[in-house]
PDB file as gemmi writes it, atoms N, CA and C in Angstrom:
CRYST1    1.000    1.000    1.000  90.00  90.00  90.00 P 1                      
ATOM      1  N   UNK A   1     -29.789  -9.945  -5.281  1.00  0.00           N  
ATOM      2  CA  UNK A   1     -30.014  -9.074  -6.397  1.00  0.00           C  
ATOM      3  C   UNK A   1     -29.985  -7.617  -5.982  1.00  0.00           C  
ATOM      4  N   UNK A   2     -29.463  -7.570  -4.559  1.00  0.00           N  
ATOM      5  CA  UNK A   2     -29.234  -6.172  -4.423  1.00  0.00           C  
ATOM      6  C   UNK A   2     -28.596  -4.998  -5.237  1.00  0.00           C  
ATOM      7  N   UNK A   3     -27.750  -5.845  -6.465  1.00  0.00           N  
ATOM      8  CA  UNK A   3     -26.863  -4.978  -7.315  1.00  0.00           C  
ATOM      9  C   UNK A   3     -27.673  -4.022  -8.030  1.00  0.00           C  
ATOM     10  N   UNK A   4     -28.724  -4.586  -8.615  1.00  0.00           N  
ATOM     11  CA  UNK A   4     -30.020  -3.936  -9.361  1.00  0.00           C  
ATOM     12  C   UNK A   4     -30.187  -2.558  -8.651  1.00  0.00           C  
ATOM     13  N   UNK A   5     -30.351  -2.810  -7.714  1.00  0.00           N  
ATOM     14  CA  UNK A   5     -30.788  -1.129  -7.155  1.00  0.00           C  
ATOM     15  C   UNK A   5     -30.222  -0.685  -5.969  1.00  0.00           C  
ATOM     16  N   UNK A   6     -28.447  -0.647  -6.655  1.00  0.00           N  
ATOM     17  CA  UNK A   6     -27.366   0.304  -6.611  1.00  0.00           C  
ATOM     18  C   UNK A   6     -26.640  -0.428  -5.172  1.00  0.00           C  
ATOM     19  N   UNK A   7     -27.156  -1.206  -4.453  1.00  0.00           N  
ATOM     20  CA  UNK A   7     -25.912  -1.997  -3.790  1.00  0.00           C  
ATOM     21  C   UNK A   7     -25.248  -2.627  -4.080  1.00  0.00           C  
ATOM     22  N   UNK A   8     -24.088  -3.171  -3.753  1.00  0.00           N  
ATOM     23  CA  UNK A   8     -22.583  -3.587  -4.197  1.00  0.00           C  
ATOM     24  C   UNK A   8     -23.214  -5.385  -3.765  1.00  0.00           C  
ATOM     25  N   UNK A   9     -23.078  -5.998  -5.181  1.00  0.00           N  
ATOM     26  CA  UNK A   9     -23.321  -7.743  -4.982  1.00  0.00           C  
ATOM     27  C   UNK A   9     -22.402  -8.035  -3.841  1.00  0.00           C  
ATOM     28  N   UNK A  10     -23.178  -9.176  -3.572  1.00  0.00           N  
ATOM     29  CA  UNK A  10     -22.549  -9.976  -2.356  1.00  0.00           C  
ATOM     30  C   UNK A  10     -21.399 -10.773  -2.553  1.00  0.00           C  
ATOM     31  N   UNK A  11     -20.146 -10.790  -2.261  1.00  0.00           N  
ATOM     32  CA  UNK A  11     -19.193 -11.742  -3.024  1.00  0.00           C  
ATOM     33  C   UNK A  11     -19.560 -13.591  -2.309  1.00  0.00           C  
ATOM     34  N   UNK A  12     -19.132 -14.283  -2.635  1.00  0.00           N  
ATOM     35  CA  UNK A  12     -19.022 -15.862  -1.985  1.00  0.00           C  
ATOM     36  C   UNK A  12     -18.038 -15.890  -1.061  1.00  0.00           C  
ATOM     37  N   UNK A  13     -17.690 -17.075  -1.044  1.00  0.00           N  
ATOM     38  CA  UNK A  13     -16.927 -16.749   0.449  1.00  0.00           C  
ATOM     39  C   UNK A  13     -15.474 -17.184  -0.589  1.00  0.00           C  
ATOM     40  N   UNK A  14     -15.135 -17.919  -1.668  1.00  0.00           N  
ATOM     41  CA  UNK A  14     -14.364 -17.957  -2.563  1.00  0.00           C  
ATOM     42  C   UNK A  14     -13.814 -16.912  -2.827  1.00  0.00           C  
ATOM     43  N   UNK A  15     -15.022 -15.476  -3.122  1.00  0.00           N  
ATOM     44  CA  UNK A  15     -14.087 -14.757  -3.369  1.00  0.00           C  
ATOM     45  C   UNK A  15     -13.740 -13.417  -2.746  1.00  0.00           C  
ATOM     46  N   UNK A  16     -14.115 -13.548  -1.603  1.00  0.00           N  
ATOM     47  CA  UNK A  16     -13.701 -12.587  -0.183  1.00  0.00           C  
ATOM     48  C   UNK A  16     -12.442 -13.338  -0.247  1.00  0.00           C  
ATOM     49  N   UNK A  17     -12.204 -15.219   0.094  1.00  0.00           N  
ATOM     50  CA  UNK A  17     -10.869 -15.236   0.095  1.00  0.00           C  
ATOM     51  C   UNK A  17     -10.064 -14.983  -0.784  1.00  0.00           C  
ATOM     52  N   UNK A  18     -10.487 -14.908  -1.531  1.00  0.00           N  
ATOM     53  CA  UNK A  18      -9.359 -14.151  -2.704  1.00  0.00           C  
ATOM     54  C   UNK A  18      -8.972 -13.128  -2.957  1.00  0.00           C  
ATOM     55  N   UNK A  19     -10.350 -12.222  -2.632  1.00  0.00           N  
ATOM     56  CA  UNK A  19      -9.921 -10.996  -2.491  1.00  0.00           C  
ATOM     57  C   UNK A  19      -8.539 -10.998  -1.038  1.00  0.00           C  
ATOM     58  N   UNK A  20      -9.129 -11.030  -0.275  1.00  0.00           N  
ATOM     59  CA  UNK A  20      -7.880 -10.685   0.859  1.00  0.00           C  
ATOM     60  C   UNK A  20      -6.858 -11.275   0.880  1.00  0.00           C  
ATOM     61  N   UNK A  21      -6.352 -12.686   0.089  1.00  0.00           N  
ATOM     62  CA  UNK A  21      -5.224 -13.108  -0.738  1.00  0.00           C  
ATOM     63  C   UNK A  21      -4.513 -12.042  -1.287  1.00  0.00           C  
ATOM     64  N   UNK A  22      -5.158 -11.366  -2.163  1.00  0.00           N  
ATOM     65  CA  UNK A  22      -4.639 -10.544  -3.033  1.00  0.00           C  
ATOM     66  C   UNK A  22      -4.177  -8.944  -2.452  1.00  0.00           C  
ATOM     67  N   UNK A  23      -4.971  -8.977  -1.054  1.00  0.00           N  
ATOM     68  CA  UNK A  23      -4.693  -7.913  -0.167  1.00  0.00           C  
ATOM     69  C   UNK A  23      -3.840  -7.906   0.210  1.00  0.00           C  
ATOM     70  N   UNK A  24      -3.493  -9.342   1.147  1.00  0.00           N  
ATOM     71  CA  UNK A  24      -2.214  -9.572   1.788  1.00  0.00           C  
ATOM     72  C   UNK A  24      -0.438  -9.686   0.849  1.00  0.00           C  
ATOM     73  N   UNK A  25      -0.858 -10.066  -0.525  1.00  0.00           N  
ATOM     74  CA  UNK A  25       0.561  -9.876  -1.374  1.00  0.00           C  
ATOM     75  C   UNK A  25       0.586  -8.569  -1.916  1.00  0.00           C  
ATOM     76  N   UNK A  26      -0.475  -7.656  -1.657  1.00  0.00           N  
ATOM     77  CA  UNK A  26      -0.298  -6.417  -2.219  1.00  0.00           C  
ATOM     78  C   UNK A  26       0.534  -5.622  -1.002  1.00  0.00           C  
ATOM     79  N   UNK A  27      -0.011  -5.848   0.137  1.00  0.00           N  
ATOM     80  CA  UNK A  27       0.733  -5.033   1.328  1.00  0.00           C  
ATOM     81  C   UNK A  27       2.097  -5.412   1.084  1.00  0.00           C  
ATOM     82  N   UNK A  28       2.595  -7.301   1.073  1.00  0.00           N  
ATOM     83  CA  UNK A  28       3.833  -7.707   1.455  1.00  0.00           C  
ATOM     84  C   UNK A  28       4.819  -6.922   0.154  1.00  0.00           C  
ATOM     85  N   UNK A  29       3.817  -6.591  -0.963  1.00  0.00           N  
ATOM     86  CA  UNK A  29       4.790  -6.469  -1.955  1.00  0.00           C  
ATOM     87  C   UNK A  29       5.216  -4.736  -1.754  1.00  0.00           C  
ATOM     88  N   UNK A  30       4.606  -4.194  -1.260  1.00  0.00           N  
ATOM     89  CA  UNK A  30       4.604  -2.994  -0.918  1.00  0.00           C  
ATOM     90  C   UNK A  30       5.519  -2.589   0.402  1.00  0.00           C  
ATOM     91  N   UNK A  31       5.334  -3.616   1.317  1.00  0.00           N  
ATOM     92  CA  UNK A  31       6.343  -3.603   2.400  1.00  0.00           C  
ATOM     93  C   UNK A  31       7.891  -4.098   2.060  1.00  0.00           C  
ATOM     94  N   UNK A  32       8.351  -4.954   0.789  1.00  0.00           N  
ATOM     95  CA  UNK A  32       9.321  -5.223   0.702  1.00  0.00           C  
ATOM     96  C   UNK A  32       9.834  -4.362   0.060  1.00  0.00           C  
ATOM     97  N   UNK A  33       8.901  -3.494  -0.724  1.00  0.00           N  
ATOM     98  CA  UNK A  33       9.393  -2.305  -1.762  1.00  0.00           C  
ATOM     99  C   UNK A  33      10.232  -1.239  -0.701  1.00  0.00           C  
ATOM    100  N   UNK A  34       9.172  -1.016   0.200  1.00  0.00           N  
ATOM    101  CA  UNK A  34       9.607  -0.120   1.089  1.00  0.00           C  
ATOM    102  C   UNK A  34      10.934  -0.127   1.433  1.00  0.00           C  
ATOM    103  N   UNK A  35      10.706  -1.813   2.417  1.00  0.00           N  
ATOM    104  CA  UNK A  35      12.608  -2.049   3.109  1.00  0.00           C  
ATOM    105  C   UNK A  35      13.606  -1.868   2.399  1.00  0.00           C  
ATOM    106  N   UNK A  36      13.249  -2.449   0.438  1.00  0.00           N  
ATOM    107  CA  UNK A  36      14.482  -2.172   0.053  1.00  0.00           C  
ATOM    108  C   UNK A  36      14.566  -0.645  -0.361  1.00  0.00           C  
ATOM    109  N   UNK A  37      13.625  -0.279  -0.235  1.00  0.00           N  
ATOM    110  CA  UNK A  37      14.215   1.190  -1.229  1.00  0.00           C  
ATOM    111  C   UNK A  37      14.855   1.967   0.282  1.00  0.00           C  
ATOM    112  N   UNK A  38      14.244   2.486   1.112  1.00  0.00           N  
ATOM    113  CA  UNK A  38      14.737   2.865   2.139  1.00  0.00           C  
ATOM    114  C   UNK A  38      16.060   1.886   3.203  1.00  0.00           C  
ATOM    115  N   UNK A  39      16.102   0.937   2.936  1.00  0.00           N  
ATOM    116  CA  UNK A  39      17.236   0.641   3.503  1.00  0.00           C  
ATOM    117  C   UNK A  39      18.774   0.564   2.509  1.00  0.00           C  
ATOM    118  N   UNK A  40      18.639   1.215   1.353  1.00  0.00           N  
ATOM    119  CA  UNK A  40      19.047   1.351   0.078  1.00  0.00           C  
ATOM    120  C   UNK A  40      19.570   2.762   0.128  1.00  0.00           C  
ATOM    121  N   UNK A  41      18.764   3.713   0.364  1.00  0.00           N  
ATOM    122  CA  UNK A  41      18.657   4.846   0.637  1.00  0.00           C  
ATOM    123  C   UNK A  41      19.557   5.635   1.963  1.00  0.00           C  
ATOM    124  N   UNK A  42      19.211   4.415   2.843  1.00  0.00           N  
ATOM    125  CA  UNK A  42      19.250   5.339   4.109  1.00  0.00           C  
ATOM    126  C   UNK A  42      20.755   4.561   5.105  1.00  0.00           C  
ATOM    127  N   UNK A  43      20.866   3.779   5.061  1.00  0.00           N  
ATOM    128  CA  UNK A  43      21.900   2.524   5.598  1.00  0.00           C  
ATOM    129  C   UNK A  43      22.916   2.122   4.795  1.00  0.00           C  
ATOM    130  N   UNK A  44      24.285   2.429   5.035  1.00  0.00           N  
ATOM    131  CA  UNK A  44      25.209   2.049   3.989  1.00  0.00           C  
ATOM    132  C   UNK A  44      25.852   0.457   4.309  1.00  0.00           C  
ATOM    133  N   UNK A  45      25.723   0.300   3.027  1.00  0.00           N  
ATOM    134  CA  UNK A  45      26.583  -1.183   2.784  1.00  0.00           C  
ATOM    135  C   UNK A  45      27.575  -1.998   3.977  1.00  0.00           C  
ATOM    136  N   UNK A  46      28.292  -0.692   4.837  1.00  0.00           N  
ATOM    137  CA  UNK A  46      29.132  -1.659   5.693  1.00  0.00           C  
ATOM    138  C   UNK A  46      28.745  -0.728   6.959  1.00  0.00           C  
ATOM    139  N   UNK A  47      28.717  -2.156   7.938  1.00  0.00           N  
ATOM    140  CA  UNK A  47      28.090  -1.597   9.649  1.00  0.00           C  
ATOM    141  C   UNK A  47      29.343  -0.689   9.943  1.00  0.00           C  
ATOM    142  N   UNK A  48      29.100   0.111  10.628  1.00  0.00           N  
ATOM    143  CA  UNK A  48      30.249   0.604  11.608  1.00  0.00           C  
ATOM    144  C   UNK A  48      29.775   0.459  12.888  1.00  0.00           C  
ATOM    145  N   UNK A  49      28.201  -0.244  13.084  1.00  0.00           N  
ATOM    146  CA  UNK A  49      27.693   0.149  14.838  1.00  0.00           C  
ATOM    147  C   UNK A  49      26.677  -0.733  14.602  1.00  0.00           C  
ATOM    148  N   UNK A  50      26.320  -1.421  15.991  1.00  0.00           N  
ATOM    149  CA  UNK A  50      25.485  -2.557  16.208  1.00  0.00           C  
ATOM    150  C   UNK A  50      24.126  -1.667  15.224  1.00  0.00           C  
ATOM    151  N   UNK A  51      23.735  -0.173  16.559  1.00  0.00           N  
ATOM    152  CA  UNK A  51      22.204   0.235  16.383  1.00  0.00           C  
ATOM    153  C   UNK A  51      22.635   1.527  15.094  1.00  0.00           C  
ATOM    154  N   UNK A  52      21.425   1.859  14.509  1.00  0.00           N  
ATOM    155  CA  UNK A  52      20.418   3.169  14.051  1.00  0.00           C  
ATOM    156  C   UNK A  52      21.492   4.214  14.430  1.00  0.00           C  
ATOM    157  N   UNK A  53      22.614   4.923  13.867  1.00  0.00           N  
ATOM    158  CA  UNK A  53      22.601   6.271  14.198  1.00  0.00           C  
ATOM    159  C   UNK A  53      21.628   7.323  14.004  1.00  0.00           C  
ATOM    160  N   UNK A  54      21.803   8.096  14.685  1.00  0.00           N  
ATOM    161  CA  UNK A  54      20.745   9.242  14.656  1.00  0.00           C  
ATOM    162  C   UNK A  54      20.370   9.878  13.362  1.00  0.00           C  
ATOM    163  N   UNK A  55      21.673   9.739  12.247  1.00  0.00           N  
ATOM    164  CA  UNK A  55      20.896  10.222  10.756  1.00  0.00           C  
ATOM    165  C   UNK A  55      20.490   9.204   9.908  1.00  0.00           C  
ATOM    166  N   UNK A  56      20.436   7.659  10.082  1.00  0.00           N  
ATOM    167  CA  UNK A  56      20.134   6.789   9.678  1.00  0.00           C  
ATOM    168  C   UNK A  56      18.583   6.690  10.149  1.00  0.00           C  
ATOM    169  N   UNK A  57      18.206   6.627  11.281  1.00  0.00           N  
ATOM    170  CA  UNK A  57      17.085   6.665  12.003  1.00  0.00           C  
ATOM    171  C   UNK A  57      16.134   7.629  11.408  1.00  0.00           C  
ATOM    172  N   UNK A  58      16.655   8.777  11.617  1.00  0.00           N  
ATOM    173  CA  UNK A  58      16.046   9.842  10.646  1.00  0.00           C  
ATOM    174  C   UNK A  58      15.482  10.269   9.235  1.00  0.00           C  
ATOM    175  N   UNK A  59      16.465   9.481   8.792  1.00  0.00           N  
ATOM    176  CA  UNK A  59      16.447   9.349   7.577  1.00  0.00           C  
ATOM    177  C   UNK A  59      15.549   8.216   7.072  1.00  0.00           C  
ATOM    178  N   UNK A  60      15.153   7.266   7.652  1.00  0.00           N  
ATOM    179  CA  UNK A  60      14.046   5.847   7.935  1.00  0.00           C  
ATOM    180  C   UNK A  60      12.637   6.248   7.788  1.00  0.00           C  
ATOM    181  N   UNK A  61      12.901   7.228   8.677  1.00  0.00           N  
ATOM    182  CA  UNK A  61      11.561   7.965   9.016  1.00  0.00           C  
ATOM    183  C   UNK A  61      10.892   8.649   8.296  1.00  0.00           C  
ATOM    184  N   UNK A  62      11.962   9.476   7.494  1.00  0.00           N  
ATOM    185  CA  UNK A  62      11.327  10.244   6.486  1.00  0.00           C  
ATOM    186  C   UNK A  62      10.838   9.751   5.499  1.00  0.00           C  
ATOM    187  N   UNK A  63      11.704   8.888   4.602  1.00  0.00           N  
ATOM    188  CA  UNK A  63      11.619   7.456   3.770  1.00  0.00           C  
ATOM    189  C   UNK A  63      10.172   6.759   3.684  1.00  0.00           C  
ATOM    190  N   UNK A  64       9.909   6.257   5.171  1.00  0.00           N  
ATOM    191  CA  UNK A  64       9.155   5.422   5.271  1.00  0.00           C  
ATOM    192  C   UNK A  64       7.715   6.663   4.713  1.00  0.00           C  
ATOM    193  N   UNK A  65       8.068   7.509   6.005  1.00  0.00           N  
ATOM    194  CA  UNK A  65       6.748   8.890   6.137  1.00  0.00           C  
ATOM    195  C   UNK A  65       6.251   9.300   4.352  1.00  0.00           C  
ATOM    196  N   UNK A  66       7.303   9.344   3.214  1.00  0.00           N  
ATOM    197  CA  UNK A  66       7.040   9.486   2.332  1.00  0.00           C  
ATOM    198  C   UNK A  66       6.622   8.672   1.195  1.00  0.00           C  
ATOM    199  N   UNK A  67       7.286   7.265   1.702  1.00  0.00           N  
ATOM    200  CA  UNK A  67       6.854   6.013   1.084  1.00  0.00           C  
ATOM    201  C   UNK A  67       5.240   6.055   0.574  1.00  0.00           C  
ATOM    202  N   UNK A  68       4.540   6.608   2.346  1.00  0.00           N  
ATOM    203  CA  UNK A  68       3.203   6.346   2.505  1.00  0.00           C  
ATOM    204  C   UNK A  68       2.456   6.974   2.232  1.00  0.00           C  
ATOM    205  N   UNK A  69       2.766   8.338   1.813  1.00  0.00           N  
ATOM    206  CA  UNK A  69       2.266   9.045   1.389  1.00  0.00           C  
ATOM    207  C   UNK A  69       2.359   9.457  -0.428  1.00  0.00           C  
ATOM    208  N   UNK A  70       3.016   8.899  -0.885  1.00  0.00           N  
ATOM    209  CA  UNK A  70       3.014   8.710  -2.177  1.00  0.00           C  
ATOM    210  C   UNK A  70       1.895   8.279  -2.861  1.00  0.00           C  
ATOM    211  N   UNK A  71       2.400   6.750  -1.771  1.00  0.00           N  
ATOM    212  CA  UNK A  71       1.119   5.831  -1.884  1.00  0.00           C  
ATOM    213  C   UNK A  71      -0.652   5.847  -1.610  1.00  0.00           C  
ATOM    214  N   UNK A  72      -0.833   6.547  -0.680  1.00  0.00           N  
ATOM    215  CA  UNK A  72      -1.790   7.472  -0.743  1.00  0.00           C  
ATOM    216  C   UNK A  72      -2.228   8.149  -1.666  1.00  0.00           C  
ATOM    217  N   UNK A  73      -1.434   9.058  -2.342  1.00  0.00           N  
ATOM    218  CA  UNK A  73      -1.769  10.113  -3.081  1.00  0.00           C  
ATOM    219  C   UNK A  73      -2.191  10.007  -4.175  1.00  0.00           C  
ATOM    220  N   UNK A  74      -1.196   8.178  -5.064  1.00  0.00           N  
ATOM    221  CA  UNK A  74      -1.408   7.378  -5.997  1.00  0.00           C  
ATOM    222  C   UNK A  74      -2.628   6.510  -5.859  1.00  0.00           C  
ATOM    223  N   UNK A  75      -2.947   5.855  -5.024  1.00  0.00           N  
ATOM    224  CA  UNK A  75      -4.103   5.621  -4.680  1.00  0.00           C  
ATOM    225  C   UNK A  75      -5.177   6.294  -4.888  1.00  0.00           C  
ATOM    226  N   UNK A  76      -5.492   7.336  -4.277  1.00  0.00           N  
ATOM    227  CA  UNK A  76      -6.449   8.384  -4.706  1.00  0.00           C  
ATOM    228  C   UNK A  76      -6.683   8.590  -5.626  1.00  0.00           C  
ATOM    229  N   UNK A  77      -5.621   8.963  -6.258  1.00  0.00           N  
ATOM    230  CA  UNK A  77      -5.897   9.616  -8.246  1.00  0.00           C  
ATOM    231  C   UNK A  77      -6.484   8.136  -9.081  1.00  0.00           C  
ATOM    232  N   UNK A  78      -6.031   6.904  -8.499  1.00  0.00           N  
ATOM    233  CA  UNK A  78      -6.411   6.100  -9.271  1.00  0.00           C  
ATOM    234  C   UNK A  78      -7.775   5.684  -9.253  1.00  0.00           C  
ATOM    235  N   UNK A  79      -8.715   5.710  -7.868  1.00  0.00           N  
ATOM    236  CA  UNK A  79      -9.596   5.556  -7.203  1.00  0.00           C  
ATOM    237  C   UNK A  79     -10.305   6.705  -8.085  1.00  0.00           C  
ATOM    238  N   UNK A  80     -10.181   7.923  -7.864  1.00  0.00           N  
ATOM    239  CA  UNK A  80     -10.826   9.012  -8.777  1.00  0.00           C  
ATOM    240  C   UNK A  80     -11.309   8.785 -10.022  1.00  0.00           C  
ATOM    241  N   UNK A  81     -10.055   8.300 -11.065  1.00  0.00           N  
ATOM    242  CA  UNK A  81      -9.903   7.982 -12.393  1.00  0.00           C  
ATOM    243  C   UNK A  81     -11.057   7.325 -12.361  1.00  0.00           C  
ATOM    244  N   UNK A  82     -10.842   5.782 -11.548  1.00  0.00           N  
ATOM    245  CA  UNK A  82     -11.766   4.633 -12.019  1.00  0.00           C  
ATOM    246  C   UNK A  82     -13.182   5.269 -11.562  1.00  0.00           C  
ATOM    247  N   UNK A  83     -13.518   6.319 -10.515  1.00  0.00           N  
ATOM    248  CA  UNK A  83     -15.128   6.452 -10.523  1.00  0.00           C  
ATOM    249  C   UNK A  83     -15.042   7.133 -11.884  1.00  0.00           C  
ATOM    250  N   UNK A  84     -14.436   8.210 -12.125  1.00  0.00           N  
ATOM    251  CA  UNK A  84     -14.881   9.043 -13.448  1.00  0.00           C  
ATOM    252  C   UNK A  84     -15.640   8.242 -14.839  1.00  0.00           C  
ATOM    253  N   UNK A  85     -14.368   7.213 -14.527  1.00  0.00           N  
ATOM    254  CA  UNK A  85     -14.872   6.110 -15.609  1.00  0.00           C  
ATOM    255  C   UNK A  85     -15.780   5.402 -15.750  1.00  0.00           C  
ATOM    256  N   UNK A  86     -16.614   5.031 -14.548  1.00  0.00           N  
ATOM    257  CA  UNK A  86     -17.603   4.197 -14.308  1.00  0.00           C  
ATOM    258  C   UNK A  86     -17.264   2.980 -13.413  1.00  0.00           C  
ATOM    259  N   UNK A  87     -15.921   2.876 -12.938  1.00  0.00           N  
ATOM    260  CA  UNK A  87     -15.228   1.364 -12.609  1.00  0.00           C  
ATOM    261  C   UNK A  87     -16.107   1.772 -11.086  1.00  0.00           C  
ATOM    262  N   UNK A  88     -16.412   2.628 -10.347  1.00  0.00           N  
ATOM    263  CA  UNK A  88     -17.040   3.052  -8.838  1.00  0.00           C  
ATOM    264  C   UNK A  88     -15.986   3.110  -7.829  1.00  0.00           C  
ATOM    265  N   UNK A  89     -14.838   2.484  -8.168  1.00  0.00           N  
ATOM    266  CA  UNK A  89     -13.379   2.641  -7.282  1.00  0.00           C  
ATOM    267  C   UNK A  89     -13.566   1.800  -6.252  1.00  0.00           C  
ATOM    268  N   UNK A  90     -13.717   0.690  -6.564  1.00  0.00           N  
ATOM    269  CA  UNK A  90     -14.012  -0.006  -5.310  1.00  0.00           C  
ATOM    270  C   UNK A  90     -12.471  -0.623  -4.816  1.00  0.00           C  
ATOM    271  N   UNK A  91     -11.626  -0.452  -5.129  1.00  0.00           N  
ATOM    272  CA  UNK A  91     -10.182  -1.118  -5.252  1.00  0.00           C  
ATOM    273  C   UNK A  91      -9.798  -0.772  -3.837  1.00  0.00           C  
ATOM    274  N   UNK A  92      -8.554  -1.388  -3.470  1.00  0.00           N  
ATOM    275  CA  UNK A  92      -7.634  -1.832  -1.861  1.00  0.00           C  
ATOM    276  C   UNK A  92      -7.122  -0.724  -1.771  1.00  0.00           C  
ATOM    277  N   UNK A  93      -6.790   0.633  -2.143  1.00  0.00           N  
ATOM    278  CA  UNK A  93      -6.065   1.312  -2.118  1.00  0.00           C  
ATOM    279  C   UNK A  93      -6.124   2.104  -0.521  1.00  0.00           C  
ATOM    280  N   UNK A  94      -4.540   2.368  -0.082  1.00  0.00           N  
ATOM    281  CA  UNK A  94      -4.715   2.684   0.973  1.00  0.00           C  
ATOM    282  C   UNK A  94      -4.587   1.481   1.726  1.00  0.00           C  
ATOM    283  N   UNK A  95      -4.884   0.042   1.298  1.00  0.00           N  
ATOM    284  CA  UNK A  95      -4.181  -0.792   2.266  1.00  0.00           C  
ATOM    285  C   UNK A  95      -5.071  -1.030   3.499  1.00  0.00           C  
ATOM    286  N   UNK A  96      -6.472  -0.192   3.258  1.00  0.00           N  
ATOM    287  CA  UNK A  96      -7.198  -0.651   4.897  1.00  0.00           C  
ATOM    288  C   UNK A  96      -6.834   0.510   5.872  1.00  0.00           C  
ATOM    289  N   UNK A  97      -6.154   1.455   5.162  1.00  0.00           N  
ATOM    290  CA  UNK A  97      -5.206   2.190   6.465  1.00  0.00           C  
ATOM    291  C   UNK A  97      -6.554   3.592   6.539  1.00  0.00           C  
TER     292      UNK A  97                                                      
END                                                                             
């Protein structure tokens, strides 16, 4: 009954696993977003070379670097929103990172 006076209830063990269920398809769905948008972006349709040229590589980097920081930034504002509201922001955002 810790909730009563202002600590966060205890979840079961049901739903810790669920929660981190829902952690782990949020990352994967977020990591596949990534590969395709940046390998979409950054890598054209036909190889000319086994590895990464140097503006492909580069261009990965930035991609990715901004991917994450979007995501961040979206995170935050949403996290904000929901304390304003009363929700306390307890949400995954950020990924653990």
């Amino acid at each position: 009954m810790s909730f009563l006076f202002g600590g966060r209830p205890q979840l079961s063990s049901a739903e810790k696993i669920a929660a981190a269920e829902t952690e782990v398809e949020m990352v994967s769905d977020m990591f596949n977003r990534l590969s395709q948008s940046c390998t979409k972006k950054c890598i054209p349709p036909e190889y000319r070379e086994p590895d990464l040229n140097k503006g492909e590589s580069v261009c990965l980097d930035r991609c990715v670097s901004k991917f994450f920081e979007v995501n961040l930034k979206v995170s935050d504002k949403m996290q904000g929103e929901a304390a304003q509201k009363g929700g306390g922001g307890g949400g995954m955002g950020g990924f653990g990172m």
